[in-house]
C-alpha angles and dihedrals in degrees: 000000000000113000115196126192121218096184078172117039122183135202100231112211110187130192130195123211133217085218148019108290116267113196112227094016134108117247154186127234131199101209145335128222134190128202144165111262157144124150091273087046095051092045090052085047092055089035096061094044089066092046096254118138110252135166130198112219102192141149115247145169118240090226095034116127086227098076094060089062103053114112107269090218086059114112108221150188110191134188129211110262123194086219154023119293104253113260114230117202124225119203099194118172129189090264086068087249107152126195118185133193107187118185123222087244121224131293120279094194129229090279098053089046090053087052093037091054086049099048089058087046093057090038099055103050116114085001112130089224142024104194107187103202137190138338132354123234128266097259096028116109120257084243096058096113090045090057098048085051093052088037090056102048099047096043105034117097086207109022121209127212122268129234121181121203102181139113139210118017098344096066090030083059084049094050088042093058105053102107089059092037109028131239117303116231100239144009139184131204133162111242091266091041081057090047088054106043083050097054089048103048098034108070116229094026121141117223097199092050096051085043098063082040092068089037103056085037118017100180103037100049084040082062100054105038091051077067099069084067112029122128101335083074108019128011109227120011118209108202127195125210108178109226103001083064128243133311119220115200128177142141095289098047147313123262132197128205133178129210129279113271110249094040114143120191118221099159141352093209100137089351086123088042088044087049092059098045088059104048068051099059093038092052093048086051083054089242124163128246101274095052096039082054087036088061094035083062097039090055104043091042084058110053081045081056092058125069128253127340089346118140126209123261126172104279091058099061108123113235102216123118111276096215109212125194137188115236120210 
């Protein structure tokens, strides 16, 4: 059983143009689509499409048009919301070009954080994994994350691991943390999400300077800066580096792999959330580091493969080598 948390879930409206965006023109578009979503949503979705248990842990109003979207074969624990869940828009064109807007997304109030930090502790005993995914929301504190880890393993008679898939203060408070709470087991940033957490945990950084570094190498500074928390704050880092493939770090070595020939990419809407859920598939199988990275990368390069708001299944997996190298 893997259990994910979406403290922030979105309506994601996504439009597909006829043609690359062109900001301050007028344009046509060849279809819209809606669909329930936030990053814990999307890697339950993925989960269970490739028969693994998952369940979604999310705040929702009872009245909210969200919850009519949500798949009928996903297994759910909701809690009561005050509002509708925030709607994020999606500008995909047919070069495989997105552009999001996501909004903040509206208050849950003190009450509905304390449940909601009791529902994922419920949830998550005896579970194999707790994945805490995406945003807070707009009222929560930057440590929320941080209290749901501490709360679960304290409370929980069976306690799961823990993956993080956030970015900004949110994952900075769980690093941070790590002396009182103890390292997570996984987490997964994008190359400029790493930048960042770095820049925010590691006094005197520069933010603009590691940056640039991921920009002008993207493996190789990846690399290096997994290293300022691995393993000491989380034990193993999957990176993802868009199209130069995914990075696996953890306390025996760090691995590289690139992306399966043929792929081609239509839209990266739920590729990173596609990417953990399968590190997630691939660990519950036993399997090592090259082939839990092999299947991070599988996953992810297939829901990039798909249009729209589509998420892999199975028979979208490419088939294309994964090539996976060891890094000194």
């Amino acid at each position: 059983m893997i259990v994910t948390l979406t403290a922030n879930p979105a309506l994601d409206r996504t439009i597909a143009l006829d043609a690359p965006l062109a900001p301050g023109e007028v344009q046509s578009a060849s279809s819209v689509q809606e669909d329930a979503a936030g990053k814990g949503v999307n890697v339950a979705r993925v989960l269970g499409a490739f028969g693994a248990e998952a369940l979604a842990v999310l705040p929702v109003a009872d009245d909210d048009p969200y919850r009519r979207l949500l798949p009928p074969e996903l297994p759910v624990r909701t809690i009561a919301a005050p509002a509708a869940a925030r709607v994020n828009l999606a500008l995909t064109d047919a070069a495989g070009e997105t552009t999001k807007i996501n909004l903040a997304g509206a208050p849950l109030g003190a009450a509905v954080v304390d449940a909601l930090v009791d529902a994922v502790v419920h949830a998550a005993d005896g579970a194999d994994w707790l994945a805490l995914c995406g945003s807070l929301p707009a009222d929560a504190p930057d440590d929320l994350y941080a209290r749901i880890i501490a709360e679960v393993r304290r409370r929980a008679a069976a306690p799961p691991r823990i993956a993080v898939d956030a970015t900004g203060a949110a994952l900075a408070a769980v690093v941070s943390a790590a002396d009182e709470i103890g390292p997570v087991d996984l987490v997964k940033p994008n190359e400029h999400e790493l930048a960042q957490l770095v820049a925010d945990i590691v006094p005197g950084s520069d933010r603009g300077a590691l940056l640039a570094e991921v920009r002008g190498d993207a493996v190789g500074a990846s690399a290096r800066l997994a290293r300022r928390i691995v393993p000491i704050a989380a034990r193993t880092a999957l990176v993802t580096l868009g199209g130069d493939g995914a990075l696996l770090v953890d306390a025996d070595g760090i691995w590289h792999a690139g992306i399966p020939a043929g792929v081609e990419v239509r839209s990266t809407v739920g590729a990173g959330d596609s990417s953990l859920a399968g590190y997630l598939l691939a660990e519950l199988r036993g399997a090592d580091a090259a082939e839990r990275l092999r299947s991070a990368v599988r996953c992810g390069s297939a829901t990039a493969s798909l249009p729209g708001t589509r998420l892999a299944t199975p028979a979208d997996l490419p088939s294309g080598d994964i090539p996976v190298r060891p890094l000194v």
